[in-house]
C-alpha positions in Angstrom: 117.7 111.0 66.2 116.5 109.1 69.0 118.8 107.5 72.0 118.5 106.2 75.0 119.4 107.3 78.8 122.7 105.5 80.1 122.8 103.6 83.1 119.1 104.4 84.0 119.6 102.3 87.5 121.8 104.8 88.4 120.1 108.0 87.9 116.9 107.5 90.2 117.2 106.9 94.0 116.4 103.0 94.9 114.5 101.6 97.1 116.8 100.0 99.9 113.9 99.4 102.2 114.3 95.7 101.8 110.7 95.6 102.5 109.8 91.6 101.2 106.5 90.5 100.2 104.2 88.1 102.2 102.7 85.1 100.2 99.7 85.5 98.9 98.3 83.1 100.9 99.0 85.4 103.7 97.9 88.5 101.9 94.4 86.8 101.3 94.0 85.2 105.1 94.7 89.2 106.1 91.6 90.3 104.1 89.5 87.2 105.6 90.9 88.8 109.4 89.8 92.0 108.3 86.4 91.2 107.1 85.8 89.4 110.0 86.8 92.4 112.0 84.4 94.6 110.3 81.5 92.1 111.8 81.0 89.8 108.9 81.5 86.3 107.5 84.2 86.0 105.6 82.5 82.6 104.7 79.6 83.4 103.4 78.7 82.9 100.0 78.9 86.6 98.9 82.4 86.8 100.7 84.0 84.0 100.3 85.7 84.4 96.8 86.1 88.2 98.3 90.0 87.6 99.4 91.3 86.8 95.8 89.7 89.5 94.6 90.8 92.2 97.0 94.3 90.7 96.4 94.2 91.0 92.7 92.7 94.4 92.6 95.5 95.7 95.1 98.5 94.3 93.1 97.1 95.9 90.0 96.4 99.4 91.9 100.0 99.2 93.5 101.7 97.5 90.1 103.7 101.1 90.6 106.4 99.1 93.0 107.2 96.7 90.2 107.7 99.5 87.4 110.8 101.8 86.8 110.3 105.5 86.7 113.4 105.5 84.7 112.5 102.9 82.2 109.2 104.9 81.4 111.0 108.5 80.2 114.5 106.0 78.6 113.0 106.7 75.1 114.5 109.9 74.2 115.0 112.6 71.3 117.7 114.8 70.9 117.0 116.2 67.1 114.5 119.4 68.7 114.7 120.9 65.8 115.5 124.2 67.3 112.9 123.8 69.5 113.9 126.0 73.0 110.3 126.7 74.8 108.4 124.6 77.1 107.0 121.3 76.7 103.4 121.7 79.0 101.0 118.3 79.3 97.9 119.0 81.0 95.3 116.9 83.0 97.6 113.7 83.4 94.9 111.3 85.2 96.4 110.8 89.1 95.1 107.6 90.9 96.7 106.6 93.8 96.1 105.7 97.5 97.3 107.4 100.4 99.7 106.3 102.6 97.9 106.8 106.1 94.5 106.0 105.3 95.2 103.4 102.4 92.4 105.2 100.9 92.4 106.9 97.1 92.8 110.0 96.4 92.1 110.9 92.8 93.2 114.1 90.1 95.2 115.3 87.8 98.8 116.0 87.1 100.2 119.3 85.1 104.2 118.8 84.1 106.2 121.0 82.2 109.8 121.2 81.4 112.4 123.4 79.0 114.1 120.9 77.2 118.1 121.1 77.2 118.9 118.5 74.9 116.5 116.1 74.9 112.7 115.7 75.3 110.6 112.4 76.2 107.7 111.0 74.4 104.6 112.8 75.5 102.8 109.1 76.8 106.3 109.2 79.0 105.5 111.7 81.3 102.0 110.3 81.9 103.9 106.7 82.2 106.3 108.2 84.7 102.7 109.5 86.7 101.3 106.6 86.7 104.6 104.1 87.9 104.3 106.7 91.2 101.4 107.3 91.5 100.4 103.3 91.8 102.4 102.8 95.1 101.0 104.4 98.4 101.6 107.9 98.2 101.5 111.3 99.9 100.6 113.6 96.9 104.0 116.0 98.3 106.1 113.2 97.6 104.4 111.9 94.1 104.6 115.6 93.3 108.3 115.3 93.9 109.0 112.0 93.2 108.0 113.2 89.6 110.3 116.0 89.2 113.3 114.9 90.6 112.5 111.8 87.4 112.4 114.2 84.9 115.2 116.3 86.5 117.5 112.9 86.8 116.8 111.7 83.0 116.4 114.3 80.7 118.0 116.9 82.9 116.2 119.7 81.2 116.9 123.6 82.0 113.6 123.6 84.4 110.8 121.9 85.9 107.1 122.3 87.1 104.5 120.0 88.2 101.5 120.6 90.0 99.0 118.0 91.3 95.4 118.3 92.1 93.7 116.2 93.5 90.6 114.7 96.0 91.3 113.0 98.7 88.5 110.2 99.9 90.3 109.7 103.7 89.2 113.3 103.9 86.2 113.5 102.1 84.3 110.2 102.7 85.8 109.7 106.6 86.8 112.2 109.6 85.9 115.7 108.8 84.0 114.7 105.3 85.1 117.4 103.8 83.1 117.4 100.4 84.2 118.5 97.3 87.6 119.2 99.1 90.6 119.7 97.0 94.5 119.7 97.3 97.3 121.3 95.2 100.7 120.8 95.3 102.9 121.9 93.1 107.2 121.7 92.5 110.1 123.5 90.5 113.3 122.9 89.7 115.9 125.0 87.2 114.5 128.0 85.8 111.0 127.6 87.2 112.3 127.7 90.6 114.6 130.6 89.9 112.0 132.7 87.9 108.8 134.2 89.7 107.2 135.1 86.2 107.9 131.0 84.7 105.9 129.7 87.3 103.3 132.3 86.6 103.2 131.6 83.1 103.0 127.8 84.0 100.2 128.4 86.3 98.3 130.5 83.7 98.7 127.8 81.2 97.7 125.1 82.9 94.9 127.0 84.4 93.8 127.9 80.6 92.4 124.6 80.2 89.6 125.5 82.9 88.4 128.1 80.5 88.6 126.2 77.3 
């Protein structure tokens, strides 16, 4: 039997910045300035539809601020069918811009949880990846922003999630540090209490290297 999270406003934290939106009029005479500070014409033929298009592309790469990390995991089972060991998705695709740079940074998310009694659809978690992950980020606070989600929803009996990823502000600028990588990684419940459940987390997820 399937049901569905109560009061899902309430079990995330919300977003009081009060941070309001500039017209998009604004947003497109922004990208003209900043052309024009690069040293080109922002009204030359190749660049003059360039605005619009920047514009577009960015609301789409940050549609994250207009999704709900609680509306992506409110579909729900409780019927596990005796079902008491991990639930592991591997290789969850992570793109994302950071936060100083506005730059991306692109990977892959590992979550797993022991259900308590529910579990999400599987196309949830990556959902719930992607809602965050299309804001600008710091990949310690997407990796946390993720487990304090599933940890608020389907409150299961542990959590783990480890991100990968490649950062461009520190491989294509500064130190261009090629082929550089960063991992972060987060636990809750009995991952966080229990040296050998992170282990075996680690393991699996590192399985797929192998396969």
């Amino acid at each position: 039997m399937d049901s569905q999270i109560k009061n899902p406003a309430e079990t995330l934290p919300v977003d009081d910045s009060g941070a309001t939106r500039p017209s998009r009029e604004a947003a497109e005479d922004a990208v003209r300035t900043l052309i024009a500070w690069t040293g080109d014409d922002p009204t030359r033929s190749g660049l003059i539809d360039t605005p619009g298009r920047v514009i577009d592309a960015w609301r789409e790469l940050c549609a994250g601020y207009d999704g709900s990390p609680a509306s992506a995991l409110k579909r729900t089972f409780e019927d596990l069918e005796h079902y008491d060991d991990l639930v592991l998705v591997r290789s969850i695709p992570v793109f994302s811009h950071c936060e100083h740079h506005m730059m991306p940074f692109i990977g892959q998310a590992h979550i797993a949880y022991y259900p308590a009694e529910q579990v999400t659809g599987l196309s949830k978690l990556a959902r719930l990846v992607d809602t965050y992950a299309r804001r600008l980020q710091s990949q310690e606070r997407l990796t946390s922003e993720i487990l304090d989600a599933i940890d608020a929803v389907l409150a299961p009996r542990g959590t783990a999630v480890m991100i990968d990823a490649e950062h461009t502000c520190m491989t294509m600028r500064g130190i261009r540090a090629h082929g550089a990588r960063t991992t972060t990684t987060r636990y809750s419940g009995v991952f966080a209490e229990d040296r050998i459940e992170q282990t075996r987390f680690i393991t699996l997820v590192g399985a797929e290297q192998r396969d």
